[in-house]
C-alpha positions in Angstrom: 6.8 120.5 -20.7 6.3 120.8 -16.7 9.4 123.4 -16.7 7.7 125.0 -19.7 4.7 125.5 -18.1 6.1 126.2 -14.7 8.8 129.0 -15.8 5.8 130.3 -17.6 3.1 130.7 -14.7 6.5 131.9 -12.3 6.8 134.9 -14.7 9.4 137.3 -14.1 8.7 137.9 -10.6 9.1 134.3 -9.2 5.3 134.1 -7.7 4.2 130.4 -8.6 8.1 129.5 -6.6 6.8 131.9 -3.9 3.2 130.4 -3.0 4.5 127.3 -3.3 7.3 128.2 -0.5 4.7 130.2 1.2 2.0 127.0 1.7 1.4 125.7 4.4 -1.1 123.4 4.2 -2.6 121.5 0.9 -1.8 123.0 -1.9 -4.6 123.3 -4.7 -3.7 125.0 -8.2 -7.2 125.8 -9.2 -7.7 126.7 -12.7 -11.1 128.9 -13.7 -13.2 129.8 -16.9 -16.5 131.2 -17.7 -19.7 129.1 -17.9 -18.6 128.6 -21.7 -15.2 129.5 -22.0 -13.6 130.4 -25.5 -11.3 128.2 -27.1 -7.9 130.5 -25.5 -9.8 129.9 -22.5 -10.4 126.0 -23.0 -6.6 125.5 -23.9 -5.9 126.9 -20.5 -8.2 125.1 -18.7 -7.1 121.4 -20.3 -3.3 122.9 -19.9 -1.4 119.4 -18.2 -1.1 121.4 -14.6 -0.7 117.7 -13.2 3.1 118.1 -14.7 4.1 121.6 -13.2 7.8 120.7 -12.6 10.1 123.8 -10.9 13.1 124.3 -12.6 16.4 121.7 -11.2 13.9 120.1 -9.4 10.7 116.9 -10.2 7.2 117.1 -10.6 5.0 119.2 -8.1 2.8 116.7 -7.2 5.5 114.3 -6.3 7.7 116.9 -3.9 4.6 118.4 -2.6 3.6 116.3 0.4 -0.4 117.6 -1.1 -0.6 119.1 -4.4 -3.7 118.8 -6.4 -4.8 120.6 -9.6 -8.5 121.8 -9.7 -10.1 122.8 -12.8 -13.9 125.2 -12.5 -16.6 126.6 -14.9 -17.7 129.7 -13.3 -16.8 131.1 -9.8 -18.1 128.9 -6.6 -20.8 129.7 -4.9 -20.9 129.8 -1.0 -19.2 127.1 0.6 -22.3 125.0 2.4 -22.4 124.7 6.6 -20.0 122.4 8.0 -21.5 119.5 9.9 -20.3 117.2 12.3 -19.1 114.8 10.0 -15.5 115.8 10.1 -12.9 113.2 9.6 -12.0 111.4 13.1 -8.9 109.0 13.0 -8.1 107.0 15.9 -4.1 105.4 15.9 -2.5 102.8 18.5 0.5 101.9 17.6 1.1 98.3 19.8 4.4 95.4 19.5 3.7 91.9 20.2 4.7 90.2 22.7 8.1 88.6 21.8 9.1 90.7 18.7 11.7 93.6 19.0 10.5 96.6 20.9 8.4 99.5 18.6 9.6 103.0 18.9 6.2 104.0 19.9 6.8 107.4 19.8 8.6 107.7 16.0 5.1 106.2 14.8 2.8 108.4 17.0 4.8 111.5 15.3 5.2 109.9 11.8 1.0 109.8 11.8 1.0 113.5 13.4 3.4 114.9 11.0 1.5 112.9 8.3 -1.6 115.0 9.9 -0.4 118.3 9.3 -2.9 121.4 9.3 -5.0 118.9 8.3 -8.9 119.8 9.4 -8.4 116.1 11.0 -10.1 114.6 14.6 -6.9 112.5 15.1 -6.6 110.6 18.5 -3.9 108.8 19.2 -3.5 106.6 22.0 0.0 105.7 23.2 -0.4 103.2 25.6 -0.5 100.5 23.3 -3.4 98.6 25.2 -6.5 97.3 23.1 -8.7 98.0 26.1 -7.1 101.6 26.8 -8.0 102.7 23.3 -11.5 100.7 23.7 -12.5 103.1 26.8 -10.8 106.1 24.8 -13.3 105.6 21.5 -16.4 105.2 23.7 -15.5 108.3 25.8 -15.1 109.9 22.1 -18.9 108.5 21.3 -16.7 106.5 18.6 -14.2 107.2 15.8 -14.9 107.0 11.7 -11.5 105.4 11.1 -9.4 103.1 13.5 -6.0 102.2 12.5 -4.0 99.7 14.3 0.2 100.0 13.9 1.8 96.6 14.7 4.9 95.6 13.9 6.3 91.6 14.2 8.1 89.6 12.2 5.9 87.5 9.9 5.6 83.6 10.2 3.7 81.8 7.6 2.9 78.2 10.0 1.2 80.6 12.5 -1.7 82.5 11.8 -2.4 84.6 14.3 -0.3 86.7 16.9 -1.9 88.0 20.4 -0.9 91.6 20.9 -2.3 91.5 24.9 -3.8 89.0 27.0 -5.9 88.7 30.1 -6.1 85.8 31.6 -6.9 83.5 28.3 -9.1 85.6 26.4 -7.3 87.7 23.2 -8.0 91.4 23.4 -6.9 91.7 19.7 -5.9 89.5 17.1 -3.7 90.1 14.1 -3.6 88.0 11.0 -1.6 87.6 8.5 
């Protein structure tokens, strides 16, 4: 039914297989009707967009690193004012002591490329240092979202693992 519907919307000329090669950022198939749509037009609108599959290939949403379907009554007004509440994401990536060495840089670009065109504050701070990234987020008035990338190899007896230390007090703790 996903072909179906795909070869359908594509048409002769090959336009759905072009905007999808042509975007660039997240990609939202939005579907519209009147304020009280017909029943041709209600058929369209509950039409199973969620299982657009292109031809030789799987489902749109699943190769599509951000496809979404979006289903309106009437056309939207103005978009509203942005504010300053944009999403901010903080990342450290960080190895404890004694574990194998992180590719720091694979997981700083793995979260950028993850990122995209994305309207996203992202910081990322590479030095791997708890307090580094403490003085970063207060220079930054703080961050909505802080995620911490560790890698170590698990074990069960002991419940926590200190990523840095300074003198005997834990900057961090990680526990299982």
């Amino acid at each position: 039914m996903g072909r179906e519907l795909y070869r359908w919307l594509d048409g002769e000329l090959g336009e759905l297989t072009r905007l999808c090669d042509e975007a660039q950022g997240p990609l939202v198939f939005e579907v519209r009707g009147p304020a009280r749509p017909s029943a041709t037009e209600w058929a369209l609108l509950r039409a199973p967009y969620e299982l657009l599959a292109a031809p030789g290939g799987g489902f749109l949403a699943q190769e599509l690193s951000s496809f979404a379907v979006a289903r309106r009554l009437r056309r939207p007004g103005p978009a509203p004012a942005l504010d300053g509440f944009r999403l901010g994401v903080a990342f450290m990536a960080s190895a404890p002591r004694g574990q194998h060495e992180l590719d720091f840089e694979a997981e700083e670009m793995a979260v950028l490329r993850a990122a995209g065109a994305t309207s996203l504050d992202l910081v990322v701070e590479d030095s791997g240092n708890p307090e580094h990234l403490g003085g970063r987020l207060s220079e930054l008035g703080g961050m909505p979202v802080v995620h911490l990338f560790c890698h170590g190899l698990h074990e069960w007896q002991d419940f926590s693992h200190r990523l840095h230390e300074s003198g005997h007090q834990p900057y961090c703790l990680v526990w299982p």
